[in-house]
N, C-alpha and C positions, 0 to 999 in steps of 0.2 A: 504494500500500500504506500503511495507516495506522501511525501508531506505535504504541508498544506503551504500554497501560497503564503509569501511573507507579508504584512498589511504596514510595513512601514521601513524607512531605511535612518538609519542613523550614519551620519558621516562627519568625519575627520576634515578640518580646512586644511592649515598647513601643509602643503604637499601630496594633497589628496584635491583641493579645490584651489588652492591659490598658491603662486610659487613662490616661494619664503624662503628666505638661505642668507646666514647675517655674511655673507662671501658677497653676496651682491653691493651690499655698505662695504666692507672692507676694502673692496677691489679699488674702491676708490681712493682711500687711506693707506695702501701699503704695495708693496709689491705683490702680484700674487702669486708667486712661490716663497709666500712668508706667513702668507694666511692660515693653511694648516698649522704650521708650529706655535702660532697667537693662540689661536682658537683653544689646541691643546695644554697650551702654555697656564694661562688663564684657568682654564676647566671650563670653558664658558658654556657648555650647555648644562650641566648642574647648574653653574652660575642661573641661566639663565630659566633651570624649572623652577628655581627654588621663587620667583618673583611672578612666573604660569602658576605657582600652587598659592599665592597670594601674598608675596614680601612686596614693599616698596621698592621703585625704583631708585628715588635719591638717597636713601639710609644704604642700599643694595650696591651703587658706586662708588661709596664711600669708604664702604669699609672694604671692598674688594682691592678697591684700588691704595689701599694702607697695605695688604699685602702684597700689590705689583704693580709700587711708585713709580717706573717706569713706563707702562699702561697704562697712566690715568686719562689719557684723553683717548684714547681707542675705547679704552672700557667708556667711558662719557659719553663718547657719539655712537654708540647703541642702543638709548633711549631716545638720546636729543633729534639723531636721525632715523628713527627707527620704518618710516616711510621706504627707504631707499633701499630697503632689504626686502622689500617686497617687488614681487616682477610679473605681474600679472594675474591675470585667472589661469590654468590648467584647461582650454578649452573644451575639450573632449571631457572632462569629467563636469563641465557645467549641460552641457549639452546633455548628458545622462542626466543630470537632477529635472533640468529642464521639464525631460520626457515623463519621468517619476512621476513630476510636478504635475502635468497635463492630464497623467493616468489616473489622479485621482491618491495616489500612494502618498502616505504619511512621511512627511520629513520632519528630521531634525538634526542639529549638528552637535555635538561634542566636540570641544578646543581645546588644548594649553595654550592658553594665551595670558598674556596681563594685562589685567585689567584697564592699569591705564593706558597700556599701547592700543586695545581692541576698538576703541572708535577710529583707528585708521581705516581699521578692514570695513569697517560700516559705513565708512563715508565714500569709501571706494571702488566697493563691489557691490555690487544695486543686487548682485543673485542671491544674496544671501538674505532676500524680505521676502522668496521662497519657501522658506522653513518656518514651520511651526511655532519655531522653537531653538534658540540656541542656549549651550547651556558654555560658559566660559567660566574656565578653570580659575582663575584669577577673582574673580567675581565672588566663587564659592570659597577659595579658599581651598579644594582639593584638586589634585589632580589626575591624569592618567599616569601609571598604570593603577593606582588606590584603587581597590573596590568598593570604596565608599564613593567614589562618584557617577559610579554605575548603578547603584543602589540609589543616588538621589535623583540620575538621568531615567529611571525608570519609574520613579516614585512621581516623580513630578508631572510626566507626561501619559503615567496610564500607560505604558507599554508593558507589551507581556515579549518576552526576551525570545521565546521559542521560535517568536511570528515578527520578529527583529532583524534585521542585518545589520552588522554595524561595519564599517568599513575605515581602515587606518593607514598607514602607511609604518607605520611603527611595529614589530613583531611582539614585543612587548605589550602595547595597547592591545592588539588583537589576540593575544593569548591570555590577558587577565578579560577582556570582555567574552569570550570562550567559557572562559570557568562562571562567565556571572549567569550563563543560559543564553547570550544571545548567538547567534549564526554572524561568522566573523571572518571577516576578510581581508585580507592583508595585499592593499591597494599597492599594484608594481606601474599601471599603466591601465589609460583610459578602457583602449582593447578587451585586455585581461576582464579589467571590470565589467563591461558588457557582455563579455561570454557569462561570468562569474551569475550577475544578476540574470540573464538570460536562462540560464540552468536552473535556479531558482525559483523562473514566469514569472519574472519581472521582466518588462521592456518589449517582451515575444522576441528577442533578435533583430528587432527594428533598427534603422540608423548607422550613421556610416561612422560613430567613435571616432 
């Protein structure tokens, strides 16, 4: 017996809906065969969940940059400029919400984002008045991969997980939203995704991804 149609899709922005990469800001700032060893140098993606799970930004430069005085204006101009590390929509994966959207299919989005950076993406990306429902990590104070904010992302919106997809780009995200019951998918490419939700009688295989 097959399963049942999913009655809703939950999806991931960063790199799943919009192209985000703090390399796009830096490239400007450094040479870029320097930007990996910054990035790593720093720790800058803890750096930068720990402010997605709800730290401020200006106490969050300050004290980082106490430990790499040398950094303090790279670490700086990744709030001040944090526009510039955004590069678009993901076409091919707006065009699937799109159809979602048309179908009648429940949307909602799940972010790490912070708080005070997330009114970029809303002032910039008009696809995301789409959704139901966003739920940002920064906002809440928790973030992926926590199960407690798949516990509130389901609490909040009346989702039952079984009749869920939730789709990431992160392997991590998608194996702790696995364990919470929802149908999870570990976003590579617009394609992939279309097959993916396709298999599932979403979309019927319609649309050229």
């Amino acid at each position: 017996m097959s399963s049942p149609t999913p009655t809703a899709v939950v999806f991931d922005l960063g790199g799943v809906l919009i192209r985000w990469d703090p390399r796009h800001l830096y490239r400007q700032l450094m040479p870029e065969d320097e930007i990996d060893a910054f990035l790593d140098e720093v720790g800058f993606h803890a750096w930068n969940h720990e402010q997605d799970a709800g730290a401020s930004w200006g106490p969050a430069v300050e004290e980082h940059a106490a430990l790499f005085p040398h950094r303090r204006e790279l670490l700086a101009a990744y709030p001040a400029r944090f526009a510039e590390s955004l590069d678009g929509p993901v076409e091919g994966t707006v065009a699937i919400l799109k159809e979602l959207h048309a179908t009648g299919t429940r949307l909602v989005a799940l972010t790490n984002w912070s708080a005070e950076l997330f009114p970029h993406a809303e002032a910039t990306f008009d696809f995301l008045a789409l959704f139901e429902g966003i739920v940002v990590s920064g906002r809440e104070g928790v973030a992926k991969p926590d199960p407690a904010v798949f516990d509130l992302l389901r609490s909040r919106y009346d989702l039952a997980p079984a009749r869920t997809v939730f789709v990431d780009d992160s392997r991590p995200n998608v194996a702790a939203a696995a364990a919470a019951g929802f149908i999870a998918l570990t976003f590579t490419a617009p394609d992939r995704l279309r097959a993916d939700l396709s298999r599932l009688g979403l979309l019927d295989g319609a649309g050229s991804g």
